[in-house]
C-alpha positions in Angstrom: -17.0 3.3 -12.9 -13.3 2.6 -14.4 -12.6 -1.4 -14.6 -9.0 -2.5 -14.2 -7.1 -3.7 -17.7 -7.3 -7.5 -16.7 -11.2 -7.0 -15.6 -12.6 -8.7 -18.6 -10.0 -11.7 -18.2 -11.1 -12.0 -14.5 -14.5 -11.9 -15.1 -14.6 -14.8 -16.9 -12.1 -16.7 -14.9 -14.9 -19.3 -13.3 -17.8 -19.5 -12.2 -16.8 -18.7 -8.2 -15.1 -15.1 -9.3 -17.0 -12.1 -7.8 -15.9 -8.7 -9.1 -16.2 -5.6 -7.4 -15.0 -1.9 -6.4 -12.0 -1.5 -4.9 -9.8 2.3 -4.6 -12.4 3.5 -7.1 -11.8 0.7 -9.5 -13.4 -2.3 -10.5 -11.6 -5.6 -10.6 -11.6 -9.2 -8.4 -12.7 -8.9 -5.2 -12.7 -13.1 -4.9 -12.0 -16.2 -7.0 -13.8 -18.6 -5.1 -12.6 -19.3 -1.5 -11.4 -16.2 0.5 -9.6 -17.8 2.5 -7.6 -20.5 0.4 -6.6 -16.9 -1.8 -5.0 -15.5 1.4 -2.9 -18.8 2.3 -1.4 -18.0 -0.8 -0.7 -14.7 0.2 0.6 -15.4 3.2 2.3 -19.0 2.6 2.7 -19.8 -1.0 2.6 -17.0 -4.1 -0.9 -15.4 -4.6 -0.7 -13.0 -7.3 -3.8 -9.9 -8.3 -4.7 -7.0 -10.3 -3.0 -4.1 -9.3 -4.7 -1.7 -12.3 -6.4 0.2 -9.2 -3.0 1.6 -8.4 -2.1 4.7 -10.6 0.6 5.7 -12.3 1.9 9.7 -12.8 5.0 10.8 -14.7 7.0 14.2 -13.3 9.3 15.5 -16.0 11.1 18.1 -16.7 14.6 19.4 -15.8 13.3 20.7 -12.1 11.5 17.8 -11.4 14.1 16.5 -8.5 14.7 19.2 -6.8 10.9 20.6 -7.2 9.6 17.0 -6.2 12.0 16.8 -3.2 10.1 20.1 -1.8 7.0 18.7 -2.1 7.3 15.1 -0.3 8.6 13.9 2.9 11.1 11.7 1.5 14.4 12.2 0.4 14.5 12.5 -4.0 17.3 14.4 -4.2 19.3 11.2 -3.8 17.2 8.4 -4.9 19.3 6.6 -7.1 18.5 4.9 -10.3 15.9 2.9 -10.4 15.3 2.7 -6.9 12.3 4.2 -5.2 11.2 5.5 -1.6 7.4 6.0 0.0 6.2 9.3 0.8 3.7 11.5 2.2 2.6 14.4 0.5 1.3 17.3 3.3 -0.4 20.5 3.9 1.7 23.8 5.7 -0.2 22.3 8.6 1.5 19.0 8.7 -2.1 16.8 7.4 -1.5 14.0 5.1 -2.9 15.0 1.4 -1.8 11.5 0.2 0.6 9.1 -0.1 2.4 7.8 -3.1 5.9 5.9 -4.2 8.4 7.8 -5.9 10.7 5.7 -8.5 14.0 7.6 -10.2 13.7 6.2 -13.5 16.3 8.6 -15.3 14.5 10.7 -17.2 11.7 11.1 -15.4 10.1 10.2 -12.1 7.3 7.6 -12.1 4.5 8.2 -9.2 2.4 5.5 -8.0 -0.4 5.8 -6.3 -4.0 4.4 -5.5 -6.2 5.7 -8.3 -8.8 7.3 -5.9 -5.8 9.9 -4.8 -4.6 10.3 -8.5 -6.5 13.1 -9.2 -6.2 15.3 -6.2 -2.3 14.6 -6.2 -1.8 16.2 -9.8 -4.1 19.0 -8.7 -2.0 19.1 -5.7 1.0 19.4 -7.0 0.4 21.9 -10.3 -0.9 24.0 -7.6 2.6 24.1 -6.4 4.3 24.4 -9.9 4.7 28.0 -10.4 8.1 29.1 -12.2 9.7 25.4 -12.1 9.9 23.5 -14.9 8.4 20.6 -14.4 5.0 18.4 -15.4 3.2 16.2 -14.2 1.3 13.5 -16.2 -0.8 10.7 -16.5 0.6 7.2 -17.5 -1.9 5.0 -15.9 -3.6 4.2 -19.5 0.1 3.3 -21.1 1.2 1.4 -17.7 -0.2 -0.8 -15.4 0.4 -3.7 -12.9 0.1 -7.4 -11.7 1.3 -7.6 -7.6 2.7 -10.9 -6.8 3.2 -11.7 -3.4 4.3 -14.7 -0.8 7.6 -16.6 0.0 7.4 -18.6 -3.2 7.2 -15.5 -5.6 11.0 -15.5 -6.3 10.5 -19.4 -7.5 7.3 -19.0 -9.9 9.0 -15.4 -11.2 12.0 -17.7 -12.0 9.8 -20.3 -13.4 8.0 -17.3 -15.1 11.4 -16.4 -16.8 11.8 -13.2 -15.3 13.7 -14.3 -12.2 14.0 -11.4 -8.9 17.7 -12.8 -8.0 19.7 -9.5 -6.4 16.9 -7.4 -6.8 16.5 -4.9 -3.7 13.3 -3.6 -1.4 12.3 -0.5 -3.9 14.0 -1.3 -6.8 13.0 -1.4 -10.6 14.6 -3.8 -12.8 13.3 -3.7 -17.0 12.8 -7.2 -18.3 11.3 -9.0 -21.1 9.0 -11.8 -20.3 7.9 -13.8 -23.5 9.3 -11.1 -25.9 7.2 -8.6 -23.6 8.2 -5.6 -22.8 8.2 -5.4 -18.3 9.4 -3.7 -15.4 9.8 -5.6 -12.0 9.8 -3.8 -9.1 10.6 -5.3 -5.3 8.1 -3.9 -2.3 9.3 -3.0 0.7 10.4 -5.8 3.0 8.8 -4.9 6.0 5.5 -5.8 4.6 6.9 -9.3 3.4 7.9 -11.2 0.0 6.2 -9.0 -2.8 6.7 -7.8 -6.3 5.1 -5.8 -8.9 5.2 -6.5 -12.4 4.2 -3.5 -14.8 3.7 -3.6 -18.4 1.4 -1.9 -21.0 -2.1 -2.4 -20.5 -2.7 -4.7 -23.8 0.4 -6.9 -22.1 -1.5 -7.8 -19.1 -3.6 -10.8 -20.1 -0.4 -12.8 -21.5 1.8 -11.7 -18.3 -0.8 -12.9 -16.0 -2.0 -16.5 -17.3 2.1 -16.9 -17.4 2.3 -16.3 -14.4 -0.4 -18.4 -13.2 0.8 -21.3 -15.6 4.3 -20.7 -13.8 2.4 -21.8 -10.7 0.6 -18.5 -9.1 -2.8 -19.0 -7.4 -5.5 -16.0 -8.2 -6.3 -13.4 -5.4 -8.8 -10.8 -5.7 -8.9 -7.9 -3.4 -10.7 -8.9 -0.7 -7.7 -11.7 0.2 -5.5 -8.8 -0.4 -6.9 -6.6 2.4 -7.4 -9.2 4.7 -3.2 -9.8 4.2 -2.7 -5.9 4.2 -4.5 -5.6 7.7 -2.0 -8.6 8.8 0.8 -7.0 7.7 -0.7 -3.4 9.8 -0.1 -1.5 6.7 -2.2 1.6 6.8 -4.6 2.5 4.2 -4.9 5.6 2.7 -8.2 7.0 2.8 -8.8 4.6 5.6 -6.0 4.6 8.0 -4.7 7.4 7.1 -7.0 10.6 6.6 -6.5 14.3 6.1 -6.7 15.1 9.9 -3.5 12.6 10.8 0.3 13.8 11.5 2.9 11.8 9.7 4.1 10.3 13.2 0.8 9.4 14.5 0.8 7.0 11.4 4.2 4.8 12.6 5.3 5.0 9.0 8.6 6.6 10.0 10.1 4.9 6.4 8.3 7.5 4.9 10.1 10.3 6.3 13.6 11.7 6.1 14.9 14.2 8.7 18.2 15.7 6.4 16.6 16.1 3.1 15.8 20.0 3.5 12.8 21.7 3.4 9.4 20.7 1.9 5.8 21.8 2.1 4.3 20.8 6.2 8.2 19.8 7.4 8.0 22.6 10.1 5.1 20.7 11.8 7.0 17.1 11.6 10.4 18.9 12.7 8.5 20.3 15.7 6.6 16.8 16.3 10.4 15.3 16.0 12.2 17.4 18.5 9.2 17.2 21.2 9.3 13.0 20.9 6.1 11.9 20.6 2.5 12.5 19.4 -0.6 11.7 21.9 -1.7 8.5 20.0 0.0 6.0 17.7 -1.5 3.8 14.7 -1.5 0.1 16.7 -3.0 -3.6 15.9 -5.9 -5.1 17.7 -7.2 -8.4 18.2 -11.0 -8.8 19.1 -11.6 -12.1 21.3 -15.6 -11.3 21.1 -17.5 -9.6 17.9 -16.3 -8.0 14.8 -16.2 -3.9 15.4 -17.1 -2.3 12.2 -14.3 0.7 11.0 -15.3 3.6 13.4 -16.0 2.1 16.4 -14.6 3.9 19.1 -12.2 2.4 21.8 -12.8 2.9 25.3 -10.7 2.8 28.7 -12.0 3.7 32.3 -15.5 4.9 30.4 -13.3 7.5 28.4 -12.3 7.4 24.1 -9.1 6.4 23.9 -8.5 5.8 20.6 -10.7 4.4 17.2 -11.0 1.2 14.7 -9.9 2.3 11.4 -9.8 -1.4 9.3 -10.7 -4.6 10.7 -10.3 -8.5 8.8 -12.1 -11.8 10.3 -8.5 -14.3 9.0 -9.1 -17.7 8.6 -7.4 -20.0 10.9 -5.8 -23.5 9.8 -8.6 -25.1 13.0 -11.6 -23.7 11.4 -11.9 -20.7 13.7 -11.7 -17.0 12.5 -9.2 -14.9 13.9 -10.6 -11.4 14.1 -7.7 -8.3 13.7 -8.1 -4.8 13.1 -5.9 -1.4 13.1 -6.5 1.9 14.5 -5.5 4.5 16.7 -5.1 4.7 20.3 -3.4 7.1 23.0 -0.1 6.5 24.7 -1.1 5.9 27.9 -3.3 3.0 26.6 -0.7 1.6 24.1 1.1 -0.8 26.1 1.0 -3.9 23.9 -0.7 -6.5 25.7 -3.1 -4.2 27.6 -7.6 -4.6 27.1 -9.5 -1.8 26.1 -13.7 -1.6 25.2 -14.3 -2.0 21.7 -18.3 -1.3 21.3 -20.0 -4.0 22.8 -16.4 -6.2 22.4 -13.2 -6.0 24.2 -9.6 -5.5 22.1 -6.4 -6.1 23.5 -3.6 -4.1 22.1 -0.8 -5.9 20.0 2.3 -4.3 17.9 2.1 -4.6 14.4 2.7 -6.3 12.3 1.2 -9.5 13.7 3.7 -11.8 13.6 1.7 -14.6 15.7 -1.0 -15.2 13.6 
C-alpha cells in the first residue's frame, strides 16, 4: 500500500503515534490522545497529513470549456487562483466522484482523495475525444499539509506565511523558509482551515515549522471525528454511486447557469420538481453506537440509513455519539426520534453547532 510523503517523519514522531490506512493511503491515524488531537481541531490549530488527497493537472488549450462540461460546477468563470467543489456524474445523474477544481492559469489543478484518482482520469479520458486537452498526474511532484482551527491564521503568521485577505477557495504562492509553497483557504462552511502544498521532499521542513510555530499533530482519526462534526459528506462513504447531487445537501457544488455538462438533465429535472424523497442529515445517538449501515426505522418501516458515525469527547468525560446519513422527508423534521438498530437517534441539522 502507498504511504503518504511525511509517513516516515510521522512514524517516528513518539512512541504513542499509530499509523494506519486511510483513502487508500497510509499515514497517522493518532499521535497519542484522540481526543486532545480533535480539541485542536476544533479549538486551537491541529494540523495533519493531507498526502492521501491527490492531485491531477488538466492542460491544454480546451481544458475550460471541456472541463466545464464535465462537472457540476461553473469553470468557465473561475477566476485566477480561486477554486470551486464539484461533482463529477453519470447521464443518469449518479455521483462518479467528487473533486476541487483550482484555475491556476495555465492549467487546472484537480484534487481529490487518492482512492477516486484513478477512476476520475479514466473517467474523464473517456470523455476526451476531439478536444485538446490532458489530464495528468501531479500527486508525486505535489502534495499537502491541512491545517485547521481558529488559531491557524496566528501560527501561519508565526509560520511566516501569514493567510491575511486570503478568500474561501483561494490559492495564494508563498515561500516559507526559502521554500517554494502554495496556500490555499477551505471553504468556510466547514470552519477555519488551510492547505499548504509543496513538493514532496518539502514536506518534512514545512511541517516541523509549523509545529515549532505552535501547531499540535493530528492524525486521521481526530480528523474524521471533526469531519463528521462539521456533517461534511464523505466520498465513498456518504456519498456513493447510487446518490443524486441533491439528496447530498451539497448545493455549493452545483451551479444552475453554467450550461450543459454530462448528468445536468437529471439535476435540472430534480431542480424544477423541488425536492428529492430523502436528504443527507445529522444524528445524535443518546443509547449505543450504530455501526455505518445500520438502517433507521419509523412506525416499523426504513426510513433512511447511517452512513458515518464519531463517539466525540466531551469536556465532562462523557462521549458524545454523532453520525450522518440519509433519511426521508417526512421523517426529517429536525428534532424528531427515529429507531436506530437496537438505539434510538433523533434528527439534528448539520452541521452541529451545539456540540
Amino acid at each position: 500500500m502507498a504511504r503518504t510523503p511525511l509517513y516516515d517523519v510521522l512514524a517516528s514522531a513518539g512512541a504513542g503515534v499509530r499509523m494506519g490506512e486511510y483513502s487508500g493511503v497510509e499515514s497517522a491515524a493518532a499521535f497519542g490522545e484522540v481526543g486532545e488531537e480533535f480539541d485542536a481541531l476544533r479549538s486551537g490549530c491541529g494540523i495533519y497529513d493531507l498526502g492521501w488527497r491527490a492531485k491531477l493537472i488538466a492542460s491544454g488549450p480546451d481544458r475550460v470549456r471541456w472541463m466545464n462540461g464535465m462537472v457540476t460546477n461553473n469553470i468557465k468563470d473561475l477566476p485566477l487562483n480561486r477554486g470551486t467543489y464539484n461533482f463529477l456524474l453519470n447521464a443518469q445523474g449518479r455521483i462518479q466522484g467528487d473533486l476541487y477544481i483550482y484555475n491556476r492559469g495555465d492549467y487546472l489543478l484537480i484534487d481529490t482523495d487518492a482512492n477516486q484518482s484513478e477512476k476520475l482520469r479514466e473517467i474523464f479520458n473517456k470523455y476526451i475525444i476531439m478536444d485538446d486537452v490532458e489530464i495528468s498526474d501531479a500527486s508525486e511532484k505535489l502534495t499537502a499539509i491541512g491545517a485547521r482551527g481558529p488559531h491557524c491564521s496566528e501560527v501561519l503568521r508565526r509560520a511566516g506565511i501569514g493567510p491575511a485577505s486570503l478568500q474561501e477557495l483561494e490559492v495564494r504562492d508563498a515561500s516559507l523558509n526559502g521554500i517554494g509553497s502554495s496556500l490555499a483557504r477551505g471553504a468556510s462552511a466547514q470552519g477555519e482551515h488551510y492547505e499548504i502544498w509543496m513538493a514532496p521532499q518539502n514536506v518534512p521542513a514545512i511541517w516541523r515549522l509549523l509545529a515549532q510555530a505552535g501547531a499540535k499533530s493530528a492524525g486521521f482519526e481526530a480528523l474524521e471525528m471533526a469531519r463528521i462534526a462539521a456533517g461534511v459528506p464523505r466520498y465513498g462513504q456518504d456519498i456513493r454511486e447510487r446518490d443524486l447531487p441533491q439528496e447530498t445537501q451539497q448545493q455549493h457544488a452545483l451551479n444552475f447557469q453554467k450550461g450543459c455538462y454530462v448528468g445536468q438533465e437529471i439535476v435540472e429535472r430534480i431542480h424544477s420538481r423541488g425536492n428529492v424523497h430523502r436528504k443527507f442529515m445529522g444524528f445524535e445517538f443518546a443509547d449505543g453506537t450504530p455501526a455505518p449501515g445500520t438502517k433507521l426505522q419509523r412506525g416499523g418501516k426504513d426510513v433512511g440509513e447511517i452512513t458515518s458515525v464519531a463517539s466525540l469527547p466531551s469536556r465532562n468525560g462523557a462521549n458524545h455519539t454523532i453520525g450522518l446519513g440519509y433519511i426521508r422527508h417526512e421523517a426529517a423534521a429536525a428534532g424528531s426520534e427515529v429507531s436506530a438498530g437496537e438505539g434510538r437517534a433523533k434528527v439534528v441539522e448539520i452541521p452541529f453547532n451545539d456540540l
